[in-house]
Structure formats: C-alpha cells, structure tokens
C-alpha positions as CSV (number, residue, x, y, z in Angstrom):
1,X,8.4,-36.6,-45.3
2,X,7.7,-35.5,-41.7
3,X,9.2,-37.3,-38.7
4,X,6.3,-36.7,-35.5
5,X,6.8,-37.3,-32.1
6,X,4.4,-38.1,-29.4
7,X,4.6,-36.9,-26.1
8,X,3.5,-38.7,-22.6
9,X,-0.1,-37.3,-22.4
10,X,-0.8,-38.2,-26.2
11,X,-0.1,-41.7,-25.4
12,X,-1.4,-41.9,-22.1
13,X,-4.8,-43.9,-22.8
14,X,-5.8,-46.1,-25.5
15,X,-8.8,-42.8,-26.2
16,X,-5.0,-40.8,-27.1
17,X,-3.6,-43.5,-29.5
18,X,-6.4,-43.9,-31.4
19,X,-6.2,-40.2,-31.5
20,X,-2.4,-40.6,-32.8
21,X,-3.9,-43.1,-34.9
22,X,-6.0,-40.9,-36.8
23,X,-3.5,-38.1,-36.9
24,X,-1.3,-40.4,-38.7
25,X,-3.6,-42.1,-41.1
26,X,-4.9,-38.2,-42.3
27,X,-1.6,-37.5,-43.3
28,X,0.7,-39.9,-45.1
29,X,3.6,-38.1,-45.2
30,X,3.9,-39.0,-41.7
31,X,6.5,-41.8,-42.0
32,X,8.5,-41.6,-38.9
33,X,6.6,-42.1,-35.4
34,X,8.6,-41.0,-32.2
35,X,6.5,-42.2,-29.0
36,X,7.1,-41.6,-25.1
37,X,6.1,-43.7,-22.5
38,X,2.3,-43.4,-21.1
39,X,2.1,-40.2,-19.0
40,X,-0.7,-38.8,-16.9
41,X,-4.2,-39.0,-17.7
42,X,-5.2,-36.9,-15.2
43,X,-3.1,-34.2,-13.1
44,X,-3.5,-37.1,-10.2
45,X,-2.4,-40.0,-12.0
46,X,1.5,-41.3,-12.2
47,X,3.3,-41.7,-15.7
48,X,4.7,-45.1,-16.0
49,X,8.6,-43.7,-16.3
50,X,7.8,-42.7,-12.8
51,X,6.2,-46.4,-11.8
52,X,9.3,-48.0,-13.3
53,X,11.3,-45.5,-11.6
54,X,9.9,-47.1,-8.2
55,X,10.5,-50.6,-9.9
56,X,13.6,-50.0,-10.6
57,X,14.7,-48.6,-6.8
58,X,13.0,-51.4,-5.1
59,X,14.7,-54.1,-6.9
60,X,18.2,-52.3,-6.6
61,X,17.2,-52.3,-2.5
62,X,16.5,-55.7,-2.8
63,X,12.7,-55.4,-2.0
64,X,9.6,-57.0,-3.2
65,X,9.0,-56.3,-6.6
66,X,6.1,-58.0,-7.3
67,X,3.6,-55.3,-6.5
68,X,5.0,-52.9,-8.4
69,X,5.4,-55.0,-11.5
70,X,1.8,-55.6,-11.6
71,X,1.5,-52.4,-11.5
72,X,2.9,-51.3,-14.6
73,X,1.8,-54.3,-16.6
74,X,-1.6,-53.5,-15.3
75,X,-1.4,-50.0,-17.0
76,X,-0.3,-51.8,-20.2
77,X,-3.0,-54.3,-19.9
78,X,-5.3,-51.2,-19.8
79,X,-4.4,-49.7,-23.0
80,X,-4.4,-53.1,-25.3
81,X,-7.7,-54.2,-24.0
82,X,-8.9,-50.5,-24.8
83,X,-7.2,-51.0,-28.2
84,X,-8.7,-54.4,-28.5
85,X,-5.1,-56.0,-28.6
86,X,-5.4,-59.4,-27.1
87,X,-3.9,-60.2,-24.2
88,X,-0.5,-62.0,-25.5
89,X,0.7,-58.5,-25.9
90,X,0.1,-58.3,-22.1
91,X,2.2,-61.2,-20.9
92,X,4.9,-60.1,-23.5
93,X,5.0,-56.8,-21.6
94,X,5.2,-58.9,-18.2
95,X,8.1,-61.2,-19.8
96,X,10.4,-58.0,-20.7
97,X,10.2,-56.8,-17.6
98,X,11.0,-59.9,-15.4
99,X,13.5,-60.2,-17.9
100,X,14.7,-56.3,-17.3
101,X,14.8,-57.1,-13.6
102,X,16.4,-60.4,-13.5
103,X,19.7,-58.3,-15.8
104,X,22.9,-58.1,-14.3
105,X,23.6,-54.9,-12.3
106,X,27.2,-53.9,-12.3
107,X,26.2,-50.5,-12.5
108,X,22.5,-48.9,-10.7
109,X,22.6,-46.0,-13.3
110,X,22.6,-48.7,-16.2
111,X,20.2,-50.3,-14.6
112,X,17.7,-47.6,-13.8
113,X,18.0,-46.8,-17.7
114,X,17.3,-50.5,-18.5
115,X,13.9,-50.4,-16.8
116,X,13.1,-46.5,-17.3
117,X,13.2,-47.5,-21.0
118,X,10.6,-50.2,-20.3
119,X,8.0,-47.8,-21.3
120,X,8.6,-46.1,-24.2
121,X,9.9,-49.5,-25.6
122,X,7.1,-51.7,-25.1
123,X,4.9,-48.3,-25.9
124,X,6.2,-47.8,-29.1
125,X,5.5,-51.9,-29.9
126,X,1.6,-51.6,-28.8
127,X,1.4,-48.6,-30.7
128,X,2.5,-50.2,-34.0
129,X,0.2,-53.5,-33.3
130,X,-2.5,-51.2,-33.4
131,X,-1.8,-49.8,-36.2
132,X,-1.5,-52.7,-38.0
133,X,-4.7,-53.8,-36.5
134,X,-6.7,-51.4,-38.3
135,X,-4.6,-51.0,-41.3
136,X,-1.7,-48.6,-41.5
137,X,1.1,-50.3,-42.7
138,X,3.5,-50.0,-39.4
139,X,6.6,-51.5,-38.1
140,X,8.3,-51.2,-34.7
141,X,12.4,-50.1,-34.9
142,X,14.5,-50.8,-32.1
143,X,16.6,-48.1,-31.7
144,X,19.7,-50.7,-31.6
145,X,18.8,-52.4,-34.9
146,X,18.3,-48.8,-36.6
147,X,21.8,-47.6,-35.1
148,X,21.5,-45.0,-32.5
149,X,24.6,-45.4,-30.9
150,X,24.9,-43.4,-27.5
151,X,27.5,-42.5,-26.1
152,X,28.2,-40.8,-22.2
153,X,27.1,-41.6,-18.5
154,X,23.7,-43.2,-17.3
155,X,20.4,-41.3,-18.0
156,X,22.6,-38.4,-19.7
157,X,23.5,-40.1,-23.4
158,X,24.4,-38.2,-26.3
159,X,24.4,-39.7,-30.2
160,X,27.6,-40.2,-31.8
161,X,27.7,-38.4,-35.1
162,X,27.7,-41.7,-37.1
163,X,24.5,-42.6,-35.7
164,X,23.0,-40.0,-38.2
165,X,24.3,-42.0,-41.2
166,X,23.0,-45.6,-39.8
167,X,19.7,-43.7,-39.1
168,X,19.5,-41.7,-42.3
169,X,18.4,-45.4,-44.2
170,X,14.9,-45.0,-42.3
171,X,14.0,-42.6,-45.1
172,X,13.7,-46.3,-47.1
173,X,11.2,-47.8,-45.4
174,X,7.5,-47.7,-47.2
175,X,5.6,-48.7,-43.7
176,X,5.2,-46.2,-41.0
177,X,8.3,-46.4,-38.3
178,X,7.0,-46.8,-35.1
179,X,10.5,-45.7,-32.8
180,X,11.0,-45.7,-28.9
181,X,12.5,-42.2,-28.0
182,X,14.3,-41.8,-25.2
183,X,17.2,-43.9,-25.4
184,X,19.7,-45.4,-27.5
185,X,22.3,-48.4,-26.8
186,X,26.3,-47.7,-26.6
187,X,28.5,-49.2,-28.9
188,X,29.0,-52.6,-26.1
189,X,25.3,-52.9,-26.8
190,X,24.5,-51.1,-23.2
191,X,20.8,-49.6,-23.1
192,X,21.9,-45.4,-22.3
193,X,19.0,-43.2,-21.8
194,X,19.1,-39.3,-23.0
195,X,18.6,-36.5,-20.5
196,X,16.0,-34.3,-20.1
197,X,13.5,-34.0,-23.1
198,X,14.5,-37.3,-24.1
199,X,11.8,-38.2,-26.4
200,X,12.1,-35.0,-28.2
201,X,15.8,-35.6,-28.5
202,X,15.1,-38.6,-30.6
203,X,12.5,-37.4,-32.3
204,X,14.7,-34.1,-33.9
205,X,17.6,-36.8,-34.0
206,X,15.6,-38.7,-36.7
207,X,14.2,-35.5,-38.0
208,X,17.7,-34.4,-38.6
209,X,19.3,-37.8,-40.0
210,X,16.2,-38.8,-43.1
211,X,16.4,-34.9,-43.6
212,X,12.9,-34.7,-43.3
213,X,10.7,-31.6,-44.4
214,X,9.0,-31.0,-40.7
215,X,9.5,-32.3,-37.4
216,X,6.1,-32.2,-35.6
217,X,6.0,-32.6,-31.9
218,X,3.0,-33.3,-30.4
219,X,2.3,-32.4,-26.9
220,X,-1.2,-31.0,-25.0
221,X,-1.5,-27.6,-26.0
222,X,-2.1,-25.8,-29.4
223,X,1.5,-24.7,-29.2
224,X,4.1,-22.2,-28.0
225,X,2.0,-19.3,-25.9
226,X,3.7,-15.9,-25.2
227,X,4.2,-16.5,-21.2
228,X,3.1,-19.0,-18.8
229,X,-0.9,-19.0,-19.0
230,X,-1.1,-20.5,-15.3
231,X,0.0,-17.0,-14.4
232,X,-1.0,-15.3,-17.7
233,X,-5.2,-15.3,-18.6
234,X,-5.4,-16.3,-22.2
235,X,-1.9,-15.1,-23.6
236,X,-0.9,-15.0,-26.7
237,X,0.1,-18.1,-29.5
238,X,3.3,-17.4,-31.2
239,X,2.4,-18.7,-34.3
240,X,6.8,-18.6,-35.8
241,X,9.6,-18.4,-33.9
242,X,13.3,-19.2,-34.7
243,X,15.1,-21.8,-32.9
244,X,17.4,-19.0,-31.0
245,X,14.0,-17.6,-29.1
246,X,13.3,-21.2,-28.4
247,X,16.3,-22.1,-26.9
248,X,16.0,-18.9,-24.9
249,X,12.7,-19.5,-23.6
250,X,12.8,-23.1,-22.8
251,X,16.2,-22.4,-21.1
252,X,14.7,-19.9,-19.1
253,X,11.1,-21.8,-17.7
254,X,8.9,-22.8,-20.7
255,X,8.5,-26.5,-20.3
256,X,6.8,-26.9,-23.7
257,X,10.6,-28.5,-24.9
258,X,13.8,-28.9,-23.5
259,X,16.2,-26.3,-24.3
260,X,19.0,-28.8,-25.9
261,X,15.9,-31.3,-27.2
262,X,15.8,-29.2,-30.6
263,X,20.0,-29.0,-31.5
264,X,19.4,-32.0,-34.1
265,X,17.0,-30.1,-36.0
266,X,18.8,-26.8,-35.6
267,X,21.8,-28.1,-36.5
268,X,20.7,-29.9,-39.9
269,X,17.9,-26.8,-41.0
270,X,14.9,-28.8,-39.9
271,X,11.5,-26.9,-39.5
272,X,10.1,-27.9,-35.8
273,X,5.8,-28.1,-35.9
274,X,4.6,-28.2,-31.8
275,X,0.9,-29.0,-32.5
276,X,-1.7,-30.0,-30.2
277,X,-2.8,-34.1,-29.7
278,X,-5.7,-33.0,-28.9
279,X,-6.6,-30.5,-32.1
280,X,-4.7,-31.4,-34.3
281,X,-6.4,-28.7,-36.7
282,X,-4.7,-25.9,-34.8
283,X,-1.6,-24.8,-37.0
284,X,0.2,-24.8,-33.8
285,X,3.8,-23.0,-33.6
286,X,6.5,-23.5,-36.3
287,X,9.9,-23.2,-35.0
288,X,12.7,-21.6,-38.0
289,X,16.2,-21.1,-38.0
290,X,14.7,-17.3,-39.6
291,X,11.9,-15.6,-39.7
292,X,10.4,-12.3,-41.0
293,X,10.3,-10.0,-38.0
294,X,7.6,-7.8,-37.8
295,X,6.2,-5.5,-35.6
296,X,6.2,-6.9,-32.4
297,X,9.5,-7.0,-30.5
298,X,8.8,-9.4,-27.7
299,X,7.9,-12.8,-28.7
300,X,8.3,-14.1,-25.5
301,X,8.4,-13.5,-21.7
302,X,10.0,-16.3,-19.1
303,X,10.3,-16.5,-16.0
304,X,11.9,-18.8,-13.7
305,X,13.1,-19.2,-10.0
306,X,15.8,-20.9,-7.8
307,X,18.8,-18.4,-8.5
308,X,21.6,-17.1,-6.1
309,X,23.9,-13.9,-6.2
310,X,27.2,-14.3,-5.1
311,X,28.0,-10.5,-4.8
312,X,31.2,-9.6,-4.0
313,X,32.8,-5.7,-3.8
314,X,36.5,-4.7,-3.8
315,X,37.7,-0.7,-4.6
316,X,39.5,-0.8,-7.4
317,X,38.6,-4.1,-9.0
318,X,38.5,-2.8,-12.8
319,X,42.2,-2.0,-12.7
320,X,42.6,-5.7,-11.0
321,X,44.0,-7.7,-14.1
322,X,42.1,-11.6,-13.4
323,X,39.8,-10.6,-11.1
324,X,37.0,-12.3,-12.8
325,X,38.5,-15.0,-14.2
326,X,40.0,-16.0,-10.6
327,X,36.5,-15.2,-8.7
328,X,34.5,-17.5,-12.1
329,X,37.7,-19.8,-11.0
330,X,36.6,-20.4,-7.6
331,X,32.8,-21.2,-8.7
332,X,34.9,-24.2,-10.9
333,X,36.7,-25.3,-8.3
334,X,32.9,-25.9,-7.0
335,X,31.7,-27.6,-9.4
336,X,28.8,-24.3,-10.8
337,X,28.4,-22.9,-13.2
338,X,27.0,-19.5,-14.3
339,X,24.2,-17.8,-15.3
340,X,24.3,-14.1,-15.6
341,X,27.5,-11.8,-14.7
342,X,26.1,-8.1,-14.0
343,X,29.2,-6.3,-13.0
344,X,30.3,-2.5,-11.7
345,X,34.0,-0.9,-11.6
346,X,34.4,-1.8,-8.0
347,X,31.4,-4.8,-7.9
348,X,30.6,-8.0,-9.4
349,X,27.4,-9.9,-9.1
350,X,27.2,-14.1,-10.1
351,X,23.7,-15.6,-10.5
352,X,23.8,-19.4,-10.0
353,X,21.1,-21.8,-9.9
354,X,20.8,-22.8,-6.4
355,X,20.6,-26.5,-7.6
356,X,24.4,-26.0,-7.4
357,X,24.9,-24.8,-3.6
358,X,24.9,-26.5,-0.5
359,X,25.2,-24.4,2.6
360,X,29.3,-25.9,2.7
361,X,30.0,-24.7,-0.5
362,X,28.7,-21.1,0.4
363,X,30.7,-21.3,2.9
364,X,34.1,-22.3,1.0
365,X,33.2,-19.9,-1.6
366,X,33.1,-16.6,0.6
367,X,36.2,-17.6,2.4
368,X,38.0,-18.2,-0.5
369,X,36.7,-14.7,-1.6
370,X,38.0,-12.7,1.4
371,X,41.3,-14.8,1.9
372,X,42.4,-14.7,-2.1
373,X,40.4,-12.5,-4.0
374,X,41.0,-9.7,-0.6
375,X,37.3,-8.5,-1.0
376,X,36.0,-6.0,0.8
377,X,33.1,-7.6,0.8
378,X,31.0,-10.8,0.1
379,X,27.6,-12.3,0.3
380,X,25.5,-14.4,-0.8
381,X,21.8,-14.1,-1.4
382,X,18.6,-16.7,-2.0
383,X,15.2,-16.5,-3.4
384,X,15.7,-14.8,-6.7
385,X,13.9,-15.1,-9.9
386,X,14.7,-14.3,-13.7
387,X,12.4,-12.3,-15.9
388,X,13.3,-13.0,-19.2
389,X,12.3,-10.8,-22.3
390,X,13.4,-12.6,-25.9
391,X,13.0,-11.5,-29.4
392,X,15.1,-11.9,-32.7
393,X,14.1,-8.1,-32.9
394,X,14.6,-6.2,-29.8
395,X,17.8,-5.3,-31.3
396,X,16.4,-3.4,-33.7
397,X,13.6,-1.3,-30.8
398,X,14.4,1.1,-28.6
399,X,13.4,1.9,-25.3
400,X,12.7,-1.7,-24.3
401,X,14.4,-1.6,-20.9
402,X,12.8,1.5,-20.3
403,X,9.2,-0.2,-20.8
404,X,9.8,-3.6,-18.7
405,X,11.6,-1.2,-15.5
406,X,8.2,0.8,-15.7
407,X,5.9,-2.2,-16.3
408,X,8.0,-3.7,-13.2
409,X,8.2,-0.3,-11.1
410,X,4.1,-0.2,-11.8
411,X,3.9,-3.3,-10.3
412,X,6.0,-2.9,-7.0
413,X,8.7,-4.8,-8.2
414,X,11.7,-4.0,-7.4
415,X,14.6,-4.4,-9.8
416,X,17.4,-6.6,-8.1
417,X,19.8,-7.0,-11.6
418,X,19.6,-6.4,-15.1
419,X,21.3,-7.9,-17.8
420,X,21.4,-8.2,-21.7
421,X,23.2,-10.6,-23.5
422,X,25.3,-9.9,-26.8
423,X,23.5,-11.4,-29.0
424,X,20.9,-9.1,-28.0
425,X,17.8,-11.4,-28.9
426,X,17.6,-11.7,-24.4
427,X,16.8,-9.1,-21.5
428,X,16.9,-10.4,-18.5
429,X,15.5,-8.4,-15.2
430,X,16.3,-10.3,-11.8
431,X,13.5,-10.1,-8.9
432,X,12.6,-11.5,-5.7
433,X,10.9,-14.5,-6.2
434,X,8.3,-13.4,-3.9
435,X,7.3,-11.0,-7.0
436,X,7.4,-13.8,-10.1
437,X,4.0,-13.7,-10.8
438,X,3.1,-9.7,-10.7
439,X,6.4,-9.0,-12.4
440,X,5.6,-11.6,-15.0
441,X,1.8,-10.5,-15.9
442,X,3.0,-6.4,-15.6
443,X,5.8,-7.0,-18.3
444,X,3.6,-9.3,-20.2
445,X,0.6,-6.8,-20.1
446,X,3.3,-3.8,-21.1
447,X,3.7,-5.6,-24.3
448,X,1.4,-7.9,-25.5
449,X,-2.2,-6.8,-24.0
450,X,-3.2,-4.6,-27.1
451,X,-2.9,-7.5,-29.1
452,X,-3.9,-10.4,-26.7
453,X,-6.2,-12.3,-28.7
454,X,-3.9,-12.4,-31.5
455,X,-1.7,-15.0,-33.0
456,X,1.6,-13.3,-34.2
C-alpha cells in the first residue's frame, strides 16, 4: 500500500487533477491520497492559502469581506467546471466559508487556521467527487472523523502519539482515501494547523500510522537535484538518499520538503518517493533510512543566507570553566537559538539566523557580554551565508575540506568559518552572502561536474 501526497502546483488547475487522476488510477496500490490546497499555476498567480490568508485578516479587521470571498470561490468554481463538477459543489464551497467567517473568534491564530484550512479541505472534497465521477472508488476523510488529534499553538500543531493508532484503521478502507493535509483538530474539537511543510507532515503522518510500503510525494520536479539548479545549470538527480542527508539539506535551503515534514516516516522505517506530477515516469528520488554508499562522497550541496556571528574574544577563555554555557545562556535569555559554534582557545564565534535579532537585542547581547562574560571583545556581524556539503560518506573520504577551501579560494571566496558536525555526514563553510552563488556553483563544480549528467 502506498500513501501519496499532492502538493499545491499538482492541484492547482483542473488540467493537474486530472493529472493526479490518472496517476492514481495507473496504480492501485495507491490507497491513501494526501492533497494541498490549489497553489500557483503560473509564477504570477496567488495560491489560495495565501487568498484566504487575506480573507482571514480582513474579516479579523473588520473589513469587507465580500470581495475576497468571491475570490476564492471563484478559483474553486474554476476547477469544477474544468472537472465538469456541477455547480452545487460551488455554492457548497461558498456555504463553508461564510460559515468559517461567521465562527466565533476568541482567539485570531485559531481563526486564521480555521479559514487557512479552507483550501485543502474543500480541495481534498472536489478531488474525490471527481474521482468518483469517472470511476475510482473514492471517499473524502475528514481529518477529525479519522482521528488526527493535534495538539500545540495556532498554525504550529503537532499529532499526539495516539493519533497514529485511530489513523492506522485507514489501512481498512477498500475505496481510495481522499485526506485534507495540513491540519488536524485538538482534542476540544479546535481546527489546529501544522507548521511549515504541513501537507507533507500529514502525508508521512499517515504513511507512518497504516505502515505503508512507500510514501510518494508529489511535487513539480523529477525529484531531489544535487544543488539549487536556479544557480546550478543542469545539476545532478540524486536518485537515493537516506533521511539524515535529507534532513541536512532541507534544513539548510532545499525547499523540495521541510526538514521536520519527513520525522513520521523516519521514525516508523517508511521509504519516502518525491516524484514529479508532471512525469510521473521519472523514478524520481527515494529517500532510506540506509543506503549503499558508493563512490561519490557528496550527495549534496546547500546553501542558505540570513545568518549572524556573534563573535566574542577574551585571553584565556579555554581555562574559563562556563564560559560557553553562560555566553549560549545569554542567547536564551533572548529568546535564539543556535546554529553553528566554531570556537578558538581565546575566541568563540555563534552563527544565528538573523530571523532572531532585532537591532535591541544586539544591543542587550553585547552589553551583557562585556559587563558579565568581561570580554575583551565583542561584535556582531550581518550578511552571511552557509555552504553546506552533506554525505552519509564523507566520513569515510579524505581531503574533503581541502577540495571545497580550493574550489572556494578558486572562486574568490573568502572563507569566513568552518565547521563540521559530529556526526560527520555535514561540512559547513560560512561566506559572505555577497559570494552564495559563485561559492555554490565552484564547490558544486569541484565535485560533481565529471559526472553532471548522471543520476547517482
């Protein structure tokens, strides 16, 4: 049994679900259907999460809604008559969302997940009508009916582990499951949305609880590619990969998945398929909790910007017992956490996202620094990026390092910080973000141009 999910641009236009459709119908083992919201059907266009984002604010400010509504419902109305669903399904569409809007609002965040919802719920209803429509066996599950029981603060939900037990009786149903991703509803019945990768989370959520044989996710590209191809030309398909490098890339800037999207299927052994909408022939990139390693070290290279160093120097600091944990205890007090900690024996760099500062915090920080910690120094510095090398196998190659600081030092990047974490499956080389993109394609061309054009 495979549990599939369908991201935004799959299910943007009625063309992409009948697309869906026939992915579906061409294999039956795909029982379990996990479907966003419309997204864009062209890079100008707006998904409708984002139209009933706007919704959603101008009813909480008290403005006319009316606009806005017909808006959505308008997209809706779109699809079906593309689909050649009549036009009931329409005015049901328009009746949950009047009825969305006219909910009580004790608290915004609930109700910005109430009407965020809107569209992978009503989504995930059209979706099955068609399907029944032209003969697959389908049924829509609410995700409060099935069970998944969320737990934790507006648009940031996370499943209670008895949700996989009430979700595991799925596996029963002979029809295909048509299932909203997304969100879930807390145990006082309260709609709660997931965070980022949302969708996905349900999808490996389900995945994980019927103990299916693959979780497919279906997105817009043929699958995982080596490095970012709007910087890279043509790079390379990683054809397996184990959930570790995964997590380290999408952690670190590939926006195929969410980092924390694929913990369900981690966590229960659940093979993860990311296979293209759009050619669905393509074997696309399997995602293992092992795999084989071979020759190639590197599976991987991220980059990402928007980091800080908070470097601060003091003689002496290695025979300072706490200095760390006092300096990482400041950050806390802040309300920031961490990303890399490069130190010396009388220096110690932090990387933060700068997400987490505001000019007043800098401020607070670098007092606190020189009035408890007694630096002799302190500063912080903008505009950084991470380059991020990742392989289950670099542990095992030497002279790594060596080959990205000369691919970077070819380039005329200069290196700002390196680090490499324990686990040793990460190397990560900080730069100026003004040099993301050469650094990028000079590391990626160090290790992956001889063999480019193939899949590994």
């Amino acid at each position: 049994m495979k549990v599939c999910k369908f991201g935004g641009t799959s299910v943007a236009s009625a063309e992409q679900i009948m697309k869906v459709a026939g992915i579906i119908s061409s294999d039956r083992s795909r029982r379990i259907v996990v479907v966003s919201a419309p997204g864009k059907r062209y890079p100008e266009d707006r998904k409708v999460t984002d139209m009933l984002i706007r919704l959603a604010d101008a009813a909480l400010d008290n403005k006319d809604t009316e606009p806005l509504l017909a808006e959505v419902v308008g997209r809706f109305s779109l699809i079906a008559e593309g689909l050649g669903i009549g036009g009931e399904f329409v005015s049901t569409v328009e009746e949950d969302l009047r009825s969305r809007l006219a909910a009580d609002r004790p608290h915004a965040g609930r109700f910005m997940d109430l009407m965020k919802a809107a569209g992978e719920d009503n989504n995930a209803r059209l979706i099955a009508a068609y399907l029944n429509q032209i003969g697959i066996e389908a049924v829509y599950k609410s995700p409060k009916e099935a069970g998944l029981i969320v737990e934790g603060p507006a648009g940031d939900g996370m499943a209670d582990t008895e949700s996989y037990v009430r979700l595991s009786k799925l596996k029963e149903e002979t029809r295909v499951i048509v299932f909203p991703g997304f969100f879930g509803y807390t145990k006082d019945g309260v709609l709660c949305t997931f965070g980022r990768g949302g969708s996905d989370i349900t999808g490996a959520i389900l995945a994980a609880s019927t103990g299916a044989d693959m979780y497919e996710n279906f997105t817009d590209v043929d699958g995982v590619f080596a490095a970012n191809p709007n910087v890279v030309d043509n790079p390379a398909l990683i054809g397996k990969m184990t959930y570790r490098e995964m997590r380290e890339l999408a952690y670190n800037g590939f926006t195929v998945l969410h980092d924390e999207s694929l913990m369900p299927a981690f966590n229960h052994s659940v093979p993860v398929n990311i296979k293209n909408t759009n050619n669905p022939a393509a074997p696309g990139t399997l995602i293992v909790k092992e795999r084989e390693c071979k020759t190639q070290p590197v599976i991987g290279i991220a980059a990402d910007s928007g980091f800080s160093t908070l470097y601060v120097d003091k003689y002496l600091m290695n025979r300072e017992m706490g200095f760390g944990r006092r300096l990482l205890g400041i950050l806390e007090d802040e309300q920031i956490s961490f990303e890399h900690t490069p130190t010396g024996i009388d220096n110690m760099s932090v990387i933060i996202r700068n997400k987490f500062l505001t000019p007043e915090k800098e401020e607070r920080i670098l007092k606190r620094c020189f009035d408890e910690l007694k630096v002799d120094d302190a500063h912080i510095s903008s505009d950084y990026s991470m380059i991020v090398l990742v392989g289950e196998t670099m542990r095992y190659s030497k002279g790594l390092a060596a080959r990205a600081a000369m691919a970077l030092a070819g380039s005329g990047t200069n290196i700002e910080m390196i680090n490499q974490g324990s686990s040793e499956v990460s190397i990560v080389f900080g730069v100026k973000k003004e040099d993301e993109k050469k650094a990028l394609r000079a590391v990626y061309n160090e290790f992956f141009v001889p063999a480019h054009a193939h899949t590994f």
